[in-house]
C-alpha positions, 0 to 999 in steps of 0.5 A: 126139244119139247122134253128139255123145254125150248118147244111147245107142241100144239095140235094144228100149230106143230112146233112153237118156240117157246119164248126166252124168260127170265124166271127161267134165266133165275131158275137154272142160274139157282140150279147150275149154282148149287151143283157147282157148289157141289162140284168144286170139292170133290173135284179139286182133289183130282184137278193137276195143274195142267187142268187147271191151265186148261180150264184157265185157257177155255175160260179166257176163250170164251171171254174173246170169243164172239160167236155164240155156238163157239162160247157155249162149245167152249163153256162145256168144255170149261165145265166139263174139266171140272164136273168130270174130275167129281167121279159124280156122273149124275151131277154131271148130267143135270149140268149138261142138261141145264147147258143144254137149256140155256143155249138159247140165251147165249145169243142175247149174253154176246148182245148183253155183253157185245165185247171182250173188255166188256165180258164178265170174268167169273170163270176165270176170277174162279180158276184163278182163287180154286187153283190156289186150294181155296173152295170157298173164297172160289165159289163165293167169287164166281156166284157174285160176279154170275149173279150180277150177270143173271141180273143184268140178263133178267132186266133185259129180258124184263124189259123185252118182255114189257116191250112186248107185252104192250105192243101185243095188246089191241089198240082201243077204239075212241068212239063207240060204234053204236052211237049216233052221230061219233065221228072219229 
């Protein structure tokens, strides 16, 4: 768990987990943006109909789904019918990996996102465009729509953040304790 990032071992405290950022939200959403982009093409050639239904199917799921190990189940299997027809297996393994890191966040998606009609419709609005052979418009469209949910995601967690960061620090004393005659 240290080596993928979601732990910091300290001598004498063991295990901390390491708190959800949003630098990090921006840093992967940059990665998994590029290997996509890296993705679609070469796998489109290898892509049949049926895996395009498929990946359509998963990609509606997740929208319904309210369960946050089920989604990030469901989103691998959405990637993974797209990476795994690129014939480009390190690609594929630098994605897992990132999956693998933001599974973390999933939980605060479902609270972002709390219901169906509410979800945002990336994947889906990207099957539908790629399907039809159109890489680019494909992309172009996810990337908005993904990119105004990191957003959202990154206030959020901005906000937490700042919440956080005021109530951890000390409250100051009004009166100095060395003086004579302060009253509290």
């Amino acid at each position: 768990m240290e080596k993928e990032g979601t732990v910091i071992m300290s001598p004498y405290k063991g295990a901390i987990v390491k708190p959800l950022s949003a630098a990090e939200v921006l840093d992967i959403a940059a990665l998994r943006l590029a290997l996509i982009s890296l993705t679609l093409e070469p796998a489109h050639r290898h892509l049949s109909p049926a895996d395009f239904e498929r990946a359509y199917d998963l990609a509606n799921r997740i929208t319904q789904i309210n369960n946050a190990k089920d989604s990030f189940e469901y989103g691998r299997h959405f990637w993974d019918s797209i990476f795994s027809k690129t014939q480009r297996p390190i690609l594929r393994e630098v994605f897992r990996q990132l999956e693998d890191r933001m599974t973390r966040y999933e939980p605060v998606y479902l609270k972002l996102f709390s219901t169906p009609e509410t979800r945002p419709r990336h994947r889906e609005v990207l099957i539908e465009i790629y399907r039809e052979g159109e890489i680019t418009e494909a992309l172009w469209a996810f990337k908005k729509i993904y990119l105004e949910v990191v957003d959202q995601l990154v206030d959020h967690l901005k906000s937490q953040e700042a919440g956080d960061s005021s109530s951890s620090k000390p409250l100051q004393s009004t009166s100095r304790s060395g003086d004579a005659g302060a009253t509290r």
